[in-house]
C-alpha positions in Angstrom: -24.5 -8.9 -26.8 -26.6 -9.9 -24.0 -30.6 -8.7 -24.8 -33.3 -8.8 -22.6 -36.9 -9.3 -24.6 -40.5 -9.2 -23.2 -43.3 -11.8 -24.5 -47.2 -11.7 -23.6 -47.5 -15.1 -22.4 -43.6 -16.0 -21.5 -41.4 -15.1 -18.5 -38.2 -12.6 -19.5 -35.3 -13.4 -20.6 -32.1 -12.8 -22.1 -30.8 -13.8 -25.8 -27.2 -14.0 -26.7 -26.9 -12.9 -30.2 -27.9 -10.7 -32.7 -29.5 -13.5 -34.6 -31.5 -14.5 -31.7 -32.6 -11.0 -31.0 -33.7 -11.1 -34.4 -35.6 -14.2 -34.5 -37.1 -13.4 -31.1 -38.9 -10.2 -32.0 -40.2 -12.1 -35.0 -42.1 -14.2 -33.2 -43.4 -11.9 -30.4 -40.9 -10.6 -28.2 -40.4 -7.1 -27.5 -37.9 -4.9 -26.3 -40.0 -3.4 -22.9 -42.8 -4.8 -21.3 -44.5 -2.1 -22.1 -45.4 -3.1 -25.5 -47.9 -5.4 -24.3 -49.4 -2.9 -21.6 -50.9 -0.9 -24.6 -52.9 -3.2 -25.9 -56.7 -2.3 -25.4 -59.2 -5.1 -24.1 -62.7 -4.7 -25.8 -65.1 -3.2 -24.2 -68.3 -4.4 -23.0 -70.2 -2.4 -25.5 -67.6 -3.7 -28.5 -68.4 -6.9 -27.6 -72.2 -6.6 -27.8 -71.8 -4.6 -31.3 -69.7 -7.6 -32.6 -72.3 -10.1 -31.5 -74.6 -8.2 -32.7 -73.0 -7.9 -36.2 -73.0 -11.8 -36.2 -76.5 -12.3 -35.2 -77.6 -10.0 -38.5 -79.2 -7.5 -36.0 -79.4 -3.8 -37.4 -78.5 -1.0 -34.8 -77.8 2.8 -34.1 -73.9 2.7 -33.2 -75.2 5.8 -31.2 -76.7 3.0 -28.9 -75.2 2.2 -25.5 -74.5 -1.2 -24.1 -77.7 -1.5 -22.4 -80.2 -0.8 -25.7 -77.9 -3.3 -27.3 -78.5 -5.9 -24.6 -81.8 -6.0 -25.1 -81.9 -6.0 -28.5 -79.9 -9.1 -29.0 -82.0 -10.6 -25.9 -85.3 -9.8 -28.2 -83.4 -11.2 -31.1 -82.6 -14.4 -29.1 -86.2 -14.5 -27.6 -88.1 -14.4 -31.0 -85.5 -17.1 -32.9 
């Protein structure tokens, strides 16, 4: 039962066995490249709420990335 599995970081490749299959997806592998391709990167603006959340800094989650900017830049400025 030859098996060809996908990984994030790793190249392709083929497992032998049932067992290995099985180990294989346990630790990361998929079945299709595709199952990595799905994966959303964080935005811009998630990235600024996030900071902001660690800094303490109260905000609108109505506010774009821009009004966030600034408010952690004003945060920084007055510490």
């Amino acid at each position: 039962m030859d098996t060809w599995l996908y990984h994030r970081t790793e190249s392709p490749r083929i497992f032998r066995s049932a067992d290995e299959v099985k180990a294989a997806i346990a630790d990361g592998w998929a079945d299709t490249p595709a199952a990595f391709e799905a994966e959303e990167v964080p935005s811009e603006l998630d990235e600024l709420r996030a900071k902001a959340i660690d800094m303490g800094i109260k905000f609108d989650k109505r506010w774009g990335a821009d009004k966030l900017a600034k408010a952690i830049e004003d945060h920084d400025d007055s510490a």
